[in-house]
DSSP file (Angstrom, degrees, kcal/mol; ACC not computed):
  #  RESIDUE AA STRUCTURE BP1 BP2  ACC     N-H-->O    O-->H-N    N-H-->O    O-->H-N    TCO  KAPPA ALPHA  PHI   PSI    X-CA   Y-CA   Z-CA
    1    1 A X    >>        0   0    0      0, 0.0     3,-1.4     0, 0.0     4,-1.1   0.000 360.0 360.0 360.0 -48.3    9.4    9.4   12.4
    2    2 A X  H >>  +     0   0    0      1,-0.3     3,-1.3     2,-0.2     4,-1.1   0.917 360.0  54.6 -53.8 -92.6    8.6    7.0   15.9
    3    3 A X  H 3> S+     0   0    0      1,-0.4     4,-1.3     2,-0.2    -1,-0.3   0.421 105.3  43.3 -52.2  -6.9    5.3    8.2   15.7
    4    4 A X  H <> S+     0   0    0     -3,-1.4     4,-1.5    -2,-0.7    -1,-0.4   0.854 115.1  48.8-108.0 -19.4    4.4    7.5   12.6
    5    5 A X  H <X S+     0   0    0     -3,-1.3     4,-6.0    -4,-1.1    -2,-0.2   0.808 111.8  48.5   5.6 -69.8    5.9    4.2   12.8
    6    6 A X  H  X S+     0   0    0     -4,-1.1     4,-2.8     1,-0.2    -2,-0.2   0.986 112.8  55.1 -67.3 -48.4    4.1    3.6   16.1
    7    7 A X  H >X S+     0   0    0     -4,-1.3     4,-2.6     2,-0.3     3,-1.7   0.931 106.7  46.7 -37.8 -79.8    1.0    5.0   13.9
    8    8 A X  H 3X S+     0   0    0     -4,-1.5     4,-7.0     1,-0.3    -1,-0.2   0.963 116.2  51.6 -32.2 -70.0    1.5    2.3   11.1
    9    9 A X  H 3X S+     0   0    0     -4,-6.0     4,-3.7     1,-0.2    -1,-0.3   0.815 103.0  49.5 -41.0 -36.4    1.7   -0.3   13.9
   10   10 A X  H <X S+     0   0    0     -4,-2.8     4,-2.6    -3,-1.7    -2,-0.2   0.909 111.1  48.3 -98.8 -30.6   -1.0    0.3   15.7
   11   11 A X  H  X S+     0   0    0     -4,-2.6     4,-1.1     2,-0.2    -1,-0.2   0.811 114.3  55.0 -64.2 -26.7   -3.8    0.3   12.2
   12   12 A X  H >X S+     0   0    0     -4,-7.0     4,-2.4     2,-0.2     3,-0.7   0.979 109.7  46.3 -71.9 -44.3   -1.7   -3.3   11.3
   13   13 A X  H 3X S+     0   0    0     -4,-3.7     4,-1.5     1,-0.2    -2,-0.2   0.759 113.8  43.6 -83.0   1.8   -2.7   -4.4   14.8
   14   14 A X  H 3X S+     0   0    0     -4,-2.6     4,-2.3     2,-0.2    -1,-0.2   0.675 115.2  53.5 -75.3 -20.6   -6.3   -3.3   14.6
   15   15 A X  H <X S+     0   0    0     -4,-1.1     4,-0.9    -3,-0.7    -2,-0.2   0.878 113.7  38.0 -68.1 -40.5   -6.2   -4.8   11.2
   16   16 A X  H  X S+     0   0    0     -4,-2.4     4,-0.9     2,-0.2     5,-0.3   0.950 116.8  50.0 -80.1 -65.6   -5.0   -8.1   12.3
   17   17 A X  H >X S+     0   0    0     -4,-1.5     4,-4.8    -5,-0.3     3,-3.2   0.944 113.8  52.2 -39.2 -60.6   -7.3   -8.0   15.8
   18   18 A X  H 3<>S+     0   0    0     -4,-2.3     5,-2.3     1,-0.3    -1,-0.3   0.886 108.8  50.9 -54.0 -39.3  -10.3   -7.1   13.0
   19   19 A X  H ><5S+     0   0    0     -4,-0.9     3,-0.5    -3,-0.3    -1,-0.3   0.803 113.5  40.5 -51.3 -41.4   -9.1  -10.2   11.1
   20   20 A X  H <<5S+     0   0    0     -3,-3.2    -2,-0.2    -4,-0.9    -1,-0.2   0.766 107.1  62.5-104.5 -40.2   -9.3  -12.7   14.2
   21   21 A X  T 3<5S-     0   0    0     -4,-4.8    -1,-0.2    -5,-0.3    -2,-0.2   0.338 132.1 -85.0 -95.7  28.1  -12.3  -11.3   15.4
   22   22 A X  T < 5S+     0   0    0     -3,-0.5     2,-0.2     1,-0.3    -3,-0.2   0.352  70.0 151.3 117.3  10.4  -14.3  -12.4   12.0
   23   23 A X      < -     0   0    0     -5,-2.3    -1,-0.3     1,-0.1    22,-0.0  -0.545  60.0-100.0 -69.7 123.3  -13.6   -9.6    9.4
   24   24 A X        -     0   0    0     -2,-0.2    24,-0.1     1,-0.1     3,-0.1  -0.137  31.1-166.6 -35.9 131.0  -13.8  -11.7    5.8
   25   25 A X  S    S+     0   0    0      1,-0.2     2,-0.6    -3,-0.1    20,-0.5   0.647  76.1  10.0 -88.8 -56.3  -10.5  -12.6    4.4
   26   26 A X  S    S-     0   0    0      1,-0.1    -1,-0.2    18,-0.1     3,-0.1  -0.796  74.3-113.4-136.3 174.1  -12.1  -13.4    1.3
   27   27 A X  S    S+     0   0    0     -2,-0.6     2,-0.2     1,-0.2    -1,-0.1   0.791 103.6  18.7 -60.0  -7.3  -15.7  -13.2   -0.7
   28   28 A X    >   -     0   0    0      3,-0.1     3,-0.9     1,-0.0    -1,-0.2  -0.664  55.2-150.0-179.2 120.6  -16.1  -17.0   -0.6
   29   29 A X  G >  S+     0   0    0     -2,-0.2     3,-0.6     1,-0.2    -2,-0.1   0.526  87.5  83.4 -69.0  -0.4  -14.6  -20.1    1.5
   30   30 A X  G 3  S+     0   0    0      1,-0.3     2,-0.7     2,-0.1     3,-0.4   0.949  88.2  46.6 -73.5 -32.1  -15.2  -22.5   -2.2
   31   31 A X  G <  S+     0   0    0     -3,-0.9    -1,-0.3     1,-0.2    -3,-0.1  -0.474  74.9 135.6-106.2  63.6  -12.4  -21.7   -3.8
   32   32 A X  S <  S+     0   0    0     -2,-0.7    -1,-0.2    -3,-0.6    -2,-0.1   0.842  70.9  58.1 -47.6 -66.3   -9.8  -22.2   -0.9
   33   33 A X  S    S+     0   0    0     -3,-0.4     2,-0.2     2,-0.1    -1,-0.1   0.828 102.2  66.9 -53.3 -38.7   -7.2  -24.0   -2.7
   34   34 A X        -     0   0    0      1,-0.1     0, 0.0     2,-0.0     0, 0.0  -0.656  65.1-153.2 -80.8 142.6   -6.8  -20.8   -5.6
   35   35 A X        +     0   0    0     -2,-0.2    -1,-0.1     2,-0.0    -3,-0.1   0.098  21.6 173.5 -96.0  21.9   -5.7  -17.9   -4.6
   36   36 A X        -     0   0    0      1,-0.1     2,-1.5    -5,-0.1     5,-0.1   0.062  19.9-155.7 -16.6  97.4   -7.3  -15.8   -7.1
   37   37 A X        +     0   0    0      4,-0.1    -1,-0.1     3,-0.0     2,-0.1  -0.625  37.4 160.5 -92.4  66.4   -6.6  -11.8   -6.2
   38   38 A X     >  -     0   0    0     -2,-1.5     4,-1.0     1,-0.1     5,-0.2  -0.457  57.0 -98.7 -85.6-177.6   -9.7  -10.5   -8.0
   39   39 A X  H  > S+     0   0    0      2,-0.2     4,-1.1     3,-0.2    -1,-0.1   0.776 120.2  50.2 -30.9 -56.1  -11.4   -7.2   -7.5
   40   40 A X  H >> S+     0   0    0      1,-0.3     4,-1.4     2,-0.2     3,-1.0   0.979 111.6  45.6 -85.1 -66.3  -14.1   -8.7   -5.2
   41   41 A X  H 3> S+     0   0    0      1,-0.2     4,-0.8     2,-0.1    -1,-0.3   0.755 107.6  56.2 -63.9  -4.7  -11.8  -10.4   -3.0
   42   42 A X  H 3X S+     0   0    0     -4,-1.0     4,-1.3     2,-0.1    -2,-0.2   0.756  97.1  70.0 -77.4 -33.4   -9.5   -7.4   -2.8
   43   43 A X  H <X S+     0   0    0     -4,-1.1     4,-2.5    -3,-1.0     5,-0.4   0.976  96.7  53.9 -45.7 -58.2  -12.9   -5.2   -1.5
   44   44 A X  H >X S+     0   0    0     -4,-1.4     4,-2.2     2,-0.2     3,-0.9   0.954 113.2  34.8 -61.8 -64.4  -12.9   -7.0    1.7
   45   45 A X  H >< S+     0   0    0     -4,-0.8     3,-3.8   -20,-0.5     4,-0.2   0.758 120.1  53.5 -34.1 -91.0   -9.0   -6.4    2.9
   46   46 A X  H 3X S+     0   0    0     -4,-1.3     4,-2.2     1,-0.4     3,-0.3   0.276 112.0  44.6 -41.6 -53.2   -9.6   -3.1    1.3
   47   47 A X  H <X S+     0   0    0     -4,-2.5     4,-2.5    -3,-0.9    -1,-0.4   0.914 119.2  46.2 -42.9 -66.3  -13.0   -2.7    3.7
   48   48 A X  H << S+     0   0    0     -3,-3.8    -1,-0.3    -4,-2.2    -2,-0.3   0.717 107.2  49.4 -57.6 -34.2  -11.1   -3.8    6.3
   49   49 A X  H  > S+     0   0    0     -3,-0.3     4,-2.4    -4,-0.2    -1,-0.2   0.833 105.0  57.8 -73.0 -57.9   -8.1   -2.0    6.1
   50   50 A X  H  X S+     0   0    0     -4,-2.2     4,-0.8     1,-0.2    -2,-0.2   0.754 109.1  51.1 -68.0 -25.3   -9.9    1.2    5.8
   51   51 A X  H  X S+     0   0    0     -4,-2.5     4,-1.2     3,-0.2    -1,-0.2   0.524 105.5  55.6 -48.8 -18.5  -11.8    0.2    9.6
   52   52 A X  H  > S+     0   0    0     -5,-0.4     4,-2.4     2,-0.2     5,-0.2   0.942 104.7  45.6 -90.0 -40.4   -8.9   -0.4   10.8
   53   53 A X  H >< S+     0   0    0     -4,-2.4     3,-2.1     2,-0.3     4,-0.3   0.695 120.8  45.7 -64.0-101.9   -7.3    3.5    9.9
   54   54 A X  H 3X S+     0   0    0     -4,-0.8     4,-2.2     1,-0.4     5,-0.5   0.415 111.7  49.8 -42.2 -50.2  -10.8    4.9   11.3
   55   55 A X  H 3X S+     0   0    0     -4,-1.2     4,-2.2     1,-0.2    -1,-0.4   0.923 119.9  41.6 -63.4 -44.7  -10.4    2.3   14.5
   56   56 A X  H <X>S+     0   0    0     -4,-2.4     4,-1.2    -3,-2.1     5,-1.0   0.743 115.3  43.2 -76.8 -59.2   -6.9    3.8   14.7
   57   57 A X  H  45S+     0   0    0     -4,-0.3     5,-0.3    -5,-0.2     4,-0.3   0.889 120.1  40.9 -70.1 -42.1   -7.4    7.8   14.0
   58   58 A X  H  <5S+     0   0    0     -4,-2.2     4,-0.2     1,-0.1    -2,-0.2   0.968 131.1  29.1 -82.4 -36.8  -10.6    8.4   16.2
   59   59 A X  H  <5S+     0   0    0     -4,-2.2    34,-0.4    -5,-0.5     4,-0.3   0.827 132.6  23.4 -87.6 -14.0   -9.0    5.9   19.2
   60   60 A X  T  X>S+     0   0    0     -4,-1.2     4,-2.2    -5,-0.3     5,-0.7   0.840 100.4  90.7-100.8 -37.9   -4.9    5.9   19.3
   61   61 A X  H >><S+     0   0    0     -5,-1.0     4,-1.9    -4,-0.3     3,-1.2   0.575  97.2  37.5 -29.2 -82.6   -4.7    9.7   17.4
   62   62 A X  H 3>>S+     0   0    0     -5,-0.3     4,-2.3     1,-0.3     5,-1.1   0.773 118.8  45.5 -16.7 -66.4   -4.7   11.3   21.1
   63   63 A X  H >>5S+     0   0    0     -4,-0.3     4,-2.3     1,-0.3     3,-0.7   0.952 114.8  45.6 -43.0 -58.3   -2.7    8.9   22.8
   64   64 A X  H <<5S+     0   0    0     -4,-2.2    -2,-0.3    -3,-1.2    -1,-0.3   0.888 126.0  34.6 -68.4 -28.2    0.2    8.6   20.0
   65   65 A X  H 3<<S+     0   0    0     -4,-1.9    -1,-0.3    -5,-0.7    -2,-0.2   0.772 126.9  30.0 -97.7 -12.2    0.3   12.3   19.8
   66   66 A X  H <<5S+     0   0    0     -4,-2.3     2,-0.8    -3,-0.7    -3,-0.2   0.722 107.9  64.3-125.4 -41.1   -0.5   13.7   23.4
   67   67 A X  S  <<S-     0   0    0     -4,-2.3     4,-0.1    -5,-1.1     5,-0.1  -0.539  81.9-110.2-108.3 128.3    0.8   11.2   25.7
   68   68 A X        -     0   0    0     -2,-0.8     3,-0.2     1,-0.2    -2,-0.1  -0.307  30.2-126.5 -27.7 145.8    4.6    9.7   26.5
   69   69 A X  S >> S+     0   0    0      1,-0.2     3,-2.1     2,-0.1     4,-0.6   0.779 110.4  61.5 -85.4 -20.4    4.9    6.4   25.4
   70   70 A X  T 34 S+     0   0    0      1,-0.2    -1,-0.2     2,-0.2     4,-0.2   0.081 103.9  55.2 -46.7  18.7    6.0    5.3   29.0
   71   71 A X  T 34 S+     0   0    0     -3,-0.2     4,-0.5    -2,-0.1    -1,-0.2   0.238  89.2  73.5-126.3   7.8    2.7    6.5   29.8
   72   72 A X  T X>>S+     0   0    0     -3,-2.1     4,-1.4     2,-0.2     5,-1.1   0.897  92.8  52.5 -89.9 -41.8    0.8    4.3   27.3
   73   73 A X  I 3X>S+     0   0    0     -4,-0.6     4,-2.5     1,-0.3     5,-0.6   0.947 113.6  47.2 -56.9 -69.0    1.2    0.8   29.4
   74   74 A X  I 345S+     0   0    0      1,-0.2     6,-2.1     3,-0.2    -1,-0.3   0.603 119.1  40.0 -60.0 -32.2   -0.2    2.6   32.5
   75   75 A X  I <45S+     0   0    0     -3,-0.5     4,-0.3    -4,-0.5     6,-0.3   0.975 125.2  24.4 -76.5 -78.2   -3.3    4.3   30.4
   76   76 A X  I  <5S+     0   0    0     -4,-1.4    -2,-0.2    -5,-0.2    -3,-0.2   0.839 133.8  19.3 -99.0 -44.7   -4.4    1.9   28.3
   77   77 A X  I  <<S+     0   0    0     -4,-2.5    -3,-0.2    -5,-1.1    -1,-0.2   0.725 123.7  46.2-119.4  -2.3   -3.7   -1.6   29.5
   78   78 A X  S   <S-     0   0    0     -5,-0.6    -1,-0.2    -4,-0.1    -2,-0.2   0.200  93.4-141.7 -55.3 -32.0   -2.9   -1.3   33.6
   79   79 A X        +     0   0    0     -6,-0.4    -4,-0.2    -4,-0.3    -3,-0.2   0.948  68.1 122.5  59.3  42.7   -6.3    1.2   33.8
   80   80 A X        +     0   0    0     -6,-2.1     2,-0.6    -5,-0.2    -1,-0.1  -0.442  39.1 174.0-154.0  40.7   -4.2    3.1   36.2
   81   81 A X        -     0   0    0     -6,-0.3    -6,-0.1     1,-0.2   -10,-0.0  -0.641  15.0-160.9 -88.1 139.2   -4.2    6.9   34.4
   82   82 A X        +     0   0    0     -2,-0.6     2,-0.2     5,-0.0    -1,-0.2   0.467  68.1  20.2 -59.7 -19.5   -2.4    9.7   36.9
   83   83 A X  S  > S-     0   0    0      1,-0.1     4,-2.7     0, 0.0     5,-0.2  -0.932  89.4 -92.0-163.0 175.2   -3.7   12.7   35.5
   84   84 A X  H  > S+     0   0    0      1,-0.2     4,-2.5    -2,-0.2    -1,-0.1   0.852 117.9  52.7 -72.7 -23.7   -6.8   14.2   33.1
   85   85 A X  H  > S+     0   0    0      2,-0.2     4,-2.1     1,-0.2     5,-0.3   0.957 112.0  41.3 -75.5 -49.3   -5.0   13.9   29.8
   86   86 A X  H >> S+     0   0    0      1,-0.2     3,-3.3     2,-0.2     4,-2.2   0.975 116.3  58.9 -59.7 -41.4   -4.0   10.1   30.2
   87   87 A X  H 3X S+     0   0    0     -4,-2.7     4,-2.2     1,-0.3    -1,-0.2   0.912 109.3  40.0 -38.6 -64.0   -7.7    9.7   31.7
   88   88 A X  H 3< S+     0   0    0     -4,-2.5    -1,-0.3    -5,-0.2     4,-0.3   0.353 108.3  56.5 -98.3  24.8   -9.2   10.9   28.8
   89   89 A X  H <X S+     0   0    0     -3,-3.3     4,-3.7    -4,-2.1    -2,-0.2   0.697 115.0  50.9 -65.9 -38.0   -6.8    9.0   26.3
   90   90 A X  H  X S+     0   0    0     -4,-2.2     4,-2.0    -5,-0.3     5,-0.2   0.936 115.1  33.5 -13.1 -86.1   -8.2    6.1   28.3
   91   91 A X  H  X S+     0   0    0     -4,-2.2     4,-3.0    -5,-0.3     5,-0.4   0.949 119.4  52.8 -64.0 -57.3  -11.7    6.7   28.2
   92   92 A X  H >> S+     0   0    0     -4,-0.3     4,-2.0    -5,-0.2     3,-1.8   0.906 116.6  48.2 -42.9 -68.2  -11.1    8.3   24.2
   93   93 A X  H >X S+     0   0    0     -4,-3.7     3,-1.9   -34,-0.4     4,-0.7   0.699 120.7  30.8 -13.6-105.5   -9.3    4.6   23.7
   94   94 A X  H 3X S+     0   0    0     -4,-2.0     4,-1.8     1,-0.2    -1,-0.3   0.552 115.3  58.9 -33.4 -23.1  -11.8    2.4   25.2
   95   95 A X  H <X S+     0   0    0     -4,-3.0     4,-0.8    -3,-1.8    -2,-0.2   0.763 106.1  48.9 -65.6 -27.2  -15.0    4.7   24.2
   96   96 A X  H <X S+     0   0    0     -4,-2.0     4,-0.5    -3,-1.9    -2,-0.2   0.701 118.1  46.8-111.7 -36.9  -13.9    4.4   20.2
   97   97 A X  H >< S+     0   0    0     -4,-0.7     3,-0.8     2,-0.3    -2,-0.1   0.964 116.2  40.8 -37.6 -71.5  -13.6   -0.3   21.0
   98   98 A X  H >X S+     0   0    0     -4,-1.8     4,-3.5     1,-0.4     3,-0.7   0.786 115.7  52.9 -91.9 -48.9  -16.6   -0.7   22.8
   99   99 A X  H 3< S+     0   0    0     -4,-0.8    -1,-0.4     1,-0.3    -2,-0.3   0.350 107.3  46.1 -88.3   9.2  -18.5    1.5   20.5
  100  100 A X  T <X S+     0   0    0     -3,-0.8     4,-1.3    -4,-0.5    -1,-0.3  -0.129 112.2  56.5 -31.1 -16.7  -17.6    0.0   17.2
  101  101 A X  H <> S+     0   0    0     -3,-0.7     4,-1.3     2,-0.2    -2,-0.2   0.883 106.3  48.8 -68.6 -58.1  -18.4   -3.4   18.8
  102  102 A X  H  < S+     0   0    0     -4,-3.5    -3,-0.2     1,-0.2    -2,-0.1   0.553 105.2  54.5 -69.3  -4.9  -21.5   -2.3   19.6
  103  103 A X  H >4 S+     0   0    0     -5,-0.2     3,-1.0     2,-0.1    -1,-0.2   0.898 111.2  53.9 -79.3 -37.9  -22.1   -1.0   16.2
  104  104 A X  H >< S+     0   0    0     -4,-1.3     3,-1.0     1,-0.3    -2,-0.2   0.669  85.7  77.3  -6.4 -74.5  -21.2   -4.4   15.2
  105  105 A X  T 3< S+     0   0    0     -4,-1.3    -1,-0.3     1,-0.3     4,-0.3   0.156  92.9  51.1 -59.1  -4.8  -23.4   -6.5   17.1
  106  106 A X  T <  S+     0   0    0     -3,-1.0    -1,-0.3     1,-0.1    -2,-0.1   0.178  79.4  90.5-134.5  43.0  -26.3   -6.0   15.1
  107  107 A X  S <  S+     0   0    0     -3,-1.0     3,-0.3     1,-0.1    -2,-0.2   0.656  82.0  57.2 -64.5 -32.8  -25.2   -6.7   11.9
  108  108 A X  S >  S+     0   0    0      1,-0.3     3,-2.9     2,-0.1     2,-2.8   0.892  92.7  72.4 -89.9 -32.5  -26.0  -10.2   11.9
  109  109 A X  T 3  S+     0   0    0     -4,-0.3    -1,-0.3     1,-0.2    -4,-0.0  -0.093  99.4  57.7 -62.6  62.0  -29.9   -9.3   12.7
  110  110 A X  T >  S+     0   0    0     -2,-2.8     3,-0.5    -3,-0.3    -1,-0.2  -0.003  71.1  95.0 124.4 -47.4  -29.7   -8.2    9.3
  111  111 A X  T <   +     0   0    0     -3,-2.9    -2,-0.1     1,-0.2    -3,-0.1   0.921  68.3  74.4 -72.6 -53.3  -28.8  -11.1    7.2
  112  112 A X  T 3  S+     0   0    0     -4,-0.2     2,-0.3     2,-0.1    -1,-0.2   0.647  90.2  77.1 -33.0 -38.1  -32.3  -12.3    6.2
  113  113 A X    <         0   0    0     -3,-0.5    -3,-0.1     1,-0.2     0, 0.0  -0.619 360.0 360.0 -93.0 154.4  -32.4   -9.1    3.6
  114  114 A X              0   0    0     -2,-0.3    -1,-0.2     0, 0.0    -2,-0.1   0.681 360.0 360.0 -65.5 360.0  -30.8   -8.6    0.2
């Protein structure tokens, strides 16, 4: 049950992170004042949501399943893992970030076509 919890948690805070770090809230900043829940503006969360489970399964699965959670501070956010499994939750962790950033980053060269 804690893991799946921990599970839940950790796709809201990639959802949220994905949120901050420019993911669309809605299809268009003119109509601000309405909150109008159409289709199209439900596609973006929806988009988003579903990056965030994929940011979640390919980087945290390992960790939440394989590792202590006393051993997650020390792994992941201290850089400091003791042994090959926390080493390569680490590395899975960071590998699964950095490369989905970098898939990112060239999205905007892009923009110029329909």
């Amino acid at each position: 049950y804690q893991r799946r919890v921990r599970g839940a948690f950790s796709v809201f805070a990639f959802f949220a992170s994905s949120i901050l770090f420019g993911a669309p809230l809605r299809s268009s900043t003119l109509d601000l004042p309405y909150l109008s829940l159409t289709n199209h503006n439900l596609s973006h969360l929806r988009e988003t949501l579903f990056f965030s489970v994929l940011l979640c399964l390919l980087s945290l699965l390992y960790v939440l399943f394989f590792l202590a959670p006393s051993v997650w501070w020390r792994a992941l956010v201290q850089l400091r893992p003791s042994n090959d499994s926390e080493r390569r939750g680490s590395i899975l962790f960071y590998a699964t970030v950095l490369g989905a950033w970098c898939g990112a980053l060239v999205i905007p060269l892009d923009w110029d076509r329909p």
